[in-house]
N, C-alpha and C positions, 0 to 999 in steps of 0.2 A: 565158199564154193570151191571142193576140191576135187573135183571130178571131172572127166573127158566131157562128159554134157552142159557142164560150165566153165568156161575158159575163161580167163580175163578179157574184161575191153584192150583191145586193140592186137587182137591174138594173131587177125588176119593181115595185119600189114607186114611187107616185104622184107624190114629188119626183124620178125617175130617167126621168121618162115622156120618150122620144127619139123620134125619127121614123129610118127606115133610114139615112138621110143622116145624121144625126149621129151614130148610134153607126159609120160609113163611118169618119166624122173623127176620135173618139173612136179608132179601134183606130189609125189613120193616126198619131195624135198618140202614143198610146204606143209605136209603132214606132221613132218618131223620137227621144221625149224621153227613153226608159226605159233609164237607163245605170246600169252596174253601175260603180262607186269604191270602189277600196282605200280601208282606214283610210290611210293616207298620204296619197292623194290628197285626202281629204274633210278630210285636217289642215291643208294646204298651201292649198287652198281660205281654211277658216275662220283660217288666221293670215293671210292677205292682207288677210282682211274686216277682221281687227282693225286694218290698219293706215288704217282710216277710218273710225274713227268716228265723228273728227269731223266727219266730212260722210256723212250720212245716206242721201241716195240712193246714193249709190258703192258704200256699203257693203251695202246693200241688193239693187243688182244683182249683184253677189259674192257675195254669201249667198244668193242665188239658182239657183248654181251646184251646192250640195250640194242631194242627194236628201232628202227629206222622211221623215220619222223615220215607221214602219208606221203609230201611232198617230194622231201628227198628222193623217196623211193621209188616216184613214178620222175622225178629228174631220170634217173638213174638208167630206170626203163628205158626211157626217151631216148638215151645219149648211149646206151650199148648194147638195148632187146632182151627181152625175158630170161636169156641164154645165161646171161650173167647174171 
């Protein structure tokens, strides 16, 4: 659902308060960012990340790469609003 007529649950609470324009950006950004990864692909990702550990940032933009676990993501929500 990515569209002004379908918001996410919990669109209307007080930390989720947007203006047209940002929920505009908001769907834009899920249009863009919202990719579907095989287990394979999400494995080949996270054995890449491993091979940098020892460097922090590398390994961090790497792991940036795989999609955010359901839970995380609505953690996430919870603790900073759609905005982030």
């Amino acid at each position: 659902m990515t569209d002004m007529d379908h918001k996410p649950n919990g669109w209307n609470l007080p930390i989720n308060q947007m203006t047209e324009e940002e929920w505009k950006d908001y769907f834009e950004c899920r249009k863009k960012y919202d990719i579907k990864l095989s287990d394979k692909e999400r494995k080949a990702i996270s054995d890449e990340a491993y091979n940098y550990l020892h460097n922090k940032e590398k390994f961090v933009k790497i792991s940036k790469k795989n999609p955010l676990f359901p839970g995380l993501a609505i953690a996430a929500k919870a603790c900073h609003g759609l905005k982030k």
